[in-house]
N, C-alpha and C positions, 0 to 999 in steps of 0.2 A: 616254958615261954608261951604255950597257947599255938592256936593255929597261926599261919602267916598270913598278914594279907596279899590281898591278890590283886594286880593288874592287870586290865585287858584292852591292851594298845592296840585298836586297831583300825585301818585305811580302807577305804573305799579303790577298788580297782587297779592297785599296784601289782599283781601279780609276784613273777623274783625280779624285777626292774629297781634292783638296788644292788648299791656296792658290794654289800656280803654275800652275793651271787653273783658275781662278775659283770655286772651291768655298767656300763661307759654311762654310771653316774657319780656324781658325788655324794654321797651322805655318809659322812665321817663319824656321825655320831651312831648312826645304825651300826658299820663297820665295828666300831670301840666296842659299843655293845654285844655284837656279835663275838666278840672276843672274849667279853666275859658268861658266854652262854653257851646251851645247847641247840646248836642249828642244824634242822632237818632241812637236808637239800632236795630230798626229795619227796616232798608232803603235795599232799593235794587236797583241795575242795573236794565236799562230796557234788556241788554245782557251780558252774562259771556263772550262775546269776545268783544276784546277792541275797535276798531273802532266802532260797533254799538253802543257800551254803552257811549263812548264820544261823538257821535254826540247825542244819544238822552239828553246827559246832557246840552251840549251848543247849542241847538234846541229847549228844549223843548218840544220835540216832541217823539214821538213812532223811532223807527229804521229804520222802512222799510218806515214809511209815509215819514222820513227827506230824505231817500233812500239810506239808508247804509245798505244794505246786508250783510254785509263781510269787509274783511278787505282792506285800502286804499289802500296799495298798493298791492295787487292783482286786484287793478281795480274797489273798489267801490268806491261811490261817494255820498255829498250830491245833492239832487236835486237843491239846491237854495242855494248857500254858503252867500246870504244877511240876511238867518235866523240866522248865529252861532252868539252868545252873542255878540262879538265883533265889531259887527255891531250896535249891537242897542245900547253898550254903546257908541261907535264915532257918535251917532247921539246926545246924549245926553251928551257932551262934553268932554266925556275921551280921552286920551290916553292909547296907549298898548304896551305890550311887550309880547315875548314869550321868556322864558329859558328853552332849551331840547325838552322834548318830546311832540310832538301834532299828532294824527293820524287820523286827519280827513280830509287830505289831501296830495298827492306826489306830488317828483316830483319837479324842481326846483323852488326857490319860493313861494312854497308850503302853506308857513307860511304866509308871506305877499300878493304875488300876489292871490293865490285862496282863502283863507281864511279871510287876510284882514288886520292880525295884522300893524304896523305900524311897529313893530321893530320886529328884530330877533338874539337872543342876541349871540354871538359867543358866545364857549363852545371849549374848550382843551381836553375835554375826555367824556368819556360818562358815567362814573361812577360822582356819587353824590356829592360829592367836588368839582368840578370843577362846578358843577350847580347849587354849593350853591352860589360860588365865586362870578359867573356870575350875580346871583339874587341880592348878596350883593352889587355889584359894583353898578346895578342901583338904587337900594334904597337909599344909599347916594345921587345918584344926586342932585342937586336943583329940582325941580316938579311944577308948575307954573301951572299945568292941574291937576286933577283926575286920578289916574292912575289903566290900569287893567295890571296885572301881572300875566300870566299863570308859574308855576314853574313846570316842566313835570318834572320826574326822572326815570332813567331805574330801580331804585330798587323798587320791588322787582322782577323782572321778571327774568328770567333764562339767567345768560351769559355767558355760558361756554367756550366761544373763552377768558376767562380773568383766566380759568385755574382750576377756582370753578364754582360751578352749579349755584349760584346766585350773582357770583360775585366778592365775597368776603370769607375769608379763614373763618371758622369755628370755634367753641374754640372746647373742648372736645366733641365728639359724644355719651362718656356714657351717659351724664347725658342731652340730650337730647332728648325731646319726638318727636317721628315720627307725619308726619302731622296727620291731625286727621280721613285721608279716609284710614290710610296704618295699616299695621301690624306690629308690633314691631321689629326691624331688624335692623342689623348692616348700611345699606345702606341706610334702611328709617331715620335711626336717624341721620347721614351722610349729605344726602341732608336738614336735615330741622335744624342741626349746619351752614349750609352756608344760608340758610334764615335769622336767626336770627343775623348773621352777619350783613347782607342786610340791615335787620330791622333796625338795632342799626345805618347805614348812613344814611338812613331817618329821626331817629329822630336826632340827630344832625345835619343834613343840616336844619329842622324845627326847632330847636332850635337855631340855628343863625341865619334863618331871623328873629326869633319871638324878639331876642335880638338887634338885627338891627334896624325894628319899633320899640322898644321901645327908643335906645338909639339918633337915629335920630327924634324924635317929632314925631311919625308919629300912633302909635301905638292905639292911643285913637280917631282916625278919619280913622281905616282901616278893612273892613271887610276881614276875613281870613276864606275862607275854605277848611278843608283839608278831602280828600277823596282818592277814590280810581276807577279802571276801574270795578274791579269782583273779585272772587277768587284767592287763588295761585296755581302754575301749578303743580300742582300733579293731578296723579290720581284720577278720579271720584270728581273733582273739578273745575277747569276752565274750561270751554265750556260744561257746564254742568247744567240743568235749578235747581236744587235743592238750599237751603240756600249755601251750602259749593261752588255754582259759581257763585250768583246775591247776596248773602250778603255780604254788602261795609260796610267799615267805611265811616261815614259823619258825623263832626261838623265842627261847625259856631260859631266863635267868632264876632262879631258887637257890634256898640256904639249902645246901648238902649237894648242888650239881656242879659239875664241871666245867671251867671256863674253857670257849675258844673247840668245843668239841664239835664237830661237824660227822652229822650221822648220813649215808647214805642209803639206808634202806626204805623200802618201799612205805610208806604212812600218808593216811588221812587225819582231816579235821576231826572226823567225829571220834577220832584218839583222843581227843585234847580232855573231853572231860573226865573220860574214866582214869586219865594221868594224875587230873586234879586229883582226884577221891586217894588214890595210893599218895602222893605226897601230902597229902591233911592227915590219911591213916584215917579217914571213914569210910563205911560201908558203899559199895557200887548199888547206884540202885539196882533194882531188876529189869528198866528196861533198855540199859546199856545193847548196842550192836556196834561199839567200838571195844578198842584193849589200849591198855594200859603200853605207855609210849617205853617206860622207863630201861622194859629188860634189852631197849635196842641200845643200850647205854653197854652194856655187857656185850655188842656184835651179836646180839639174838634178833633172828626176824620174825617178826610179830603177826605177819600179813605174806599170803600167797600172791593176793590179789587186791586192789580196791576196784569201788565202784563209782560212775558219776550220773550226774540225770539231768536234764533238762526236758522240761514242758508247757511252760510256760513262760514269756519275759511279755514285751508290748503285744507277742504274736504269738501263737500257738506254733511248737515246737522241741514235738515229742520223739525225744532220743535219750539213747542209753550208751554206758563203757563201760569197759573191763579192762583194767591195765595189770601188766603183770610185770616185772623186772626186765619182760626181756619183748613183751607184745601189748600192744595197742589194739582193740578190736572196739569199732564203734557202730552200732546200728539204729537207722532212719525210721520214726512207725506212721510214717504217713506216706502220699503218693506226693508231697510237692520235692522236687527234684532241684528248685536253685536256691541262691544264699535268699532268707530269710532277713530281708532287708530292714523292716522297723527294729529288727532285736541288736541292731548296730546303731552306738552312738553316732547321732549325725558328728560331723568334722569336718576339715579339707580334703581328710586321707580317704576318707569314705565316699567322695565325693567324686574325687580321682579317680574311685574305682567302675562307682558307677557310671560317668561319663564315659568310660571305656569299653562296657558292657556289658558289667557284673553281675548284669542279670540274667544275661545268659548265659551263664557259667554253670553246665550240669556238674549236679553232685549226685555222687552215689549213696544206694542204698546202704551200703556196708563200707567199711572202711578196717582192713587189717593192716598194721606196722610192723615192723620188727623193728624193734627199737636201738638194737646192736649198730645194725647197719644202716639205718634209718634214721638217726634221733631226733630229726627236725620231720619226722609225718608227713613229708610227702610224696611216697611211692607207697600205691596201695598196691596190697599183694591178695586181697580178697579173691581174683578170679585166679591164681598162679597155685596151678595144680601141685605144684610141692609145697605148697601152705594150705591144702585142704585138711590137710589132718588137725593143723593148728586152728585153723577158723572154727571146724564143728564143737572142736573143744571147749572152746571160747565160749563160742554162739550157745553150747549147753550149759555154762557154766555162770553165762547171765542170765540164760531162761533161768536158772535154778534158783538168782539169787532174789528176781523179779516177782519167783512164786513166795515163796521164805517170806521175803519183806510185803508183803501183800502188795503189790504196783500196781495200781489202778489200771496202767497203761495194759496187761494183759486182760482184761475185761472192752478194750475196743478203745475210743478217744474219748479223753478227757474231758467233761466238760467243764466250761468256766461258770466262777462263781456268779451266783445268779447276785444283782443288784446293784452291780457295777458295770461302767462302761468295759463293751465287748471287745475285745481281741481285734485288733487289728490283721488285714491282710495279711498275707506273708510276702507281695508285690508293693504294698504300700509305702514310700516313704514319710517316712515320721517327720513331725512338724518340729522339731525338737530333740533333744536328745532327755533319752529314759532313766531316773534313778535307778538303780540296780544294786 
């Protein structure tokens, strides 16, 4: 039959804030979906902000190794654009397409000339119907190749130029729960009624392509995975190394996997492509720093540990993690000590917070979890001398992975790309809220 084609469904800032992870939302089609798929509950970004965590998914690779500091257009960039996915499947006889969102590159062209795609599917609007449309127009085509199909969508991410915080109007805010970082409030409940709006175009734009492949032939020869970049932009969530900013939804629907299987071990994104290459049955390139997701299908753990990074987003904000099954260990590499304000979407929630005086809210240098007794991160045990032994562990075990991967950030601060407007304060609040 040839290779399968490939779908890659994926949202802007939903973090697991859907029904197949227990989330007080509705998206029934996700849920179905997830029924017929492999869903890792426990996967993570390698970054809570969006350009780094897309490139280490279609790299393969760590963020800063691929050389995505930051966001593209502020100026980052991959080192080698011959490593994103789309490369190595037009070597191995696909075609491609991109509908909507990609941010692993600006700039005119963007999609095709730096990146590589083949196609770039014109789009009417930036809300999720329009990029359903666009995804459905080319799946009817005739296909005479393999084809890869990036479906980017601005939901969930914050778009307040359309009049709501996410987008889309809201139903009632009584009887909705504030995100899960805020306190219970007219406003928190507010912003996360225009989320689940959001939500609800998401899973209807995935439930018309998922009815598309099926009703065009195509659906029993097509891998689908739907995912996400990080958290959502609330407060002490996106750009934030905790579960609430590097835990994604990831399932995989493919010919030969198992429906409805929920895997609980420990996984990253930059799994995702060395997965691909085993279920096509071509060669891994050589500069994989992921494994292959598959043998967690057989209860094999594939991973001790993952890694996440953050260094850039509106503001300079250079931190590093090491998650283990059972610890959290997060460290600071600068001297500013409070939340990092521009690197939050503005909102109501944000807004709340800072009126209240979230600026002077000290953060620590170091940040240890135990995640057993902890799973919500917030008792730190970093100074609690019956966790010294776990902390150095850690602490060496990110030095280690920091040297390995060449981290810029062990060579001193980062600087920003030169030719683009500079980095915001990290006191500064933002005029606006920042794509990510």
């Amino acid at each position: 039959m040839g290779h399968p084609n490939i779908i890659y469904f994926h949202t802007h800032d939903t973090g697991r804030y859907i029904q197949p992870y227990g989330a007080p939302i509705r998206t029934q089609r996700l849920q179905a979906f997830a029924e017929e798929s492999v869903v890792f509950r426990n996967a993570h970004s390698a970054a809570p902000t969006c350009s780094p965590s897309r490139a280490a998914l279609l790299t393969g690779q760590w963020a800063h190794t691929a050389g995505m500091l930051g966001l593209a257009h502020r100026g980052h960039r991959l080192k080698d654009y011959d490593r994103h996915l789309v490369r190595t499947l037009h070597r191995h006889g696909y075609t491609s397409a991109l509908v909507g969102v990609q941010h692993e590159a600006t700039g005119p062209g963007a999609a095709t000339q730096t990146i590589g795609y083949h196609e770039d599917l014109p789009v009417t609007d930036k809300l999720a119907p329009a990029h359903r449309d666009a995804a459905l127009r080319y799946l009817r085509r005739d296909h005479d190749r393999p084809f890869f199909l990036s479906i980017g969508l601005n939901e969930t991410h914050t778009l307040r130029d359309t009049g709501w915080l996410f987008g889309h109007p809201g139903g009632d805010a009584r009887w909705t729960a504030p995100a899960p970082t805020m306190p219970n409030a007219p406003i928190t409940r507010s912003d996360m009624a225009s989320f689940h709006a959001a939500a609800l175009q998401v899973d209807q734009a995935l439930g018309a392509v998922l009815d598309t492949l099926q009703k065009e032939g195509l659906a029993d020869n097509t891998v689908v995975l739907v995912t996400t970049d990080h958290g959502i932009a609330m407060p002490d969530m996106k750009c934030t190394l905790g579960t609430t900013g590097t835990g994604v939804m990831m399932m995989v629907r493919a010919p030969g996997l198992p429906a409805g299987h929920a895997i609980d071990s420990l996984v990253s994104q930059i799994d995702v492509f060395p997965t691909l290459c085993e279920l096509l049955g071509i060669d891994a390139p050589p500069w994989f720093q992921g494994t292959s997701l598959l043998p967690t299908l057989e209860g094999r753990q594939i991973r001790e540990e993952t890694f996440a990074e953050i260094t850039y987003h509106a503001a300079y904000q250079p931190e590093r993690a090491i998650r283990t099954e059972r610890w959290l260990y997060i460290q600071r590499f600068n001297d500013w000590n409070r939340p990092t304000l521009p690197n939050v979407d503005a909102s109501g929630s944000k807004s709340l917070w800072v009126d209240a005086g979230w600026l002077d809210q000290e953060l620590p240098t170091v940040r240890l979890h135990d995640l057993m007794f902890d799973p919500h991160e917030v008792r730190n045990l970093a100074d609690c001398p019956t966790a010294a032994s776990v902390r150095a562990d850690l602490a060496e075990r990110l030095e280690r992975w920091m040297l390995e991967t060449d981290d810029p950030l062990l060579l001193g601060p980062v600087p920003p790309p030169e030719g683009f407007p500079p980095p915001m304060a990290p006191d500064a609040p933002p005029t606006g809220p920042f794509p990510s």
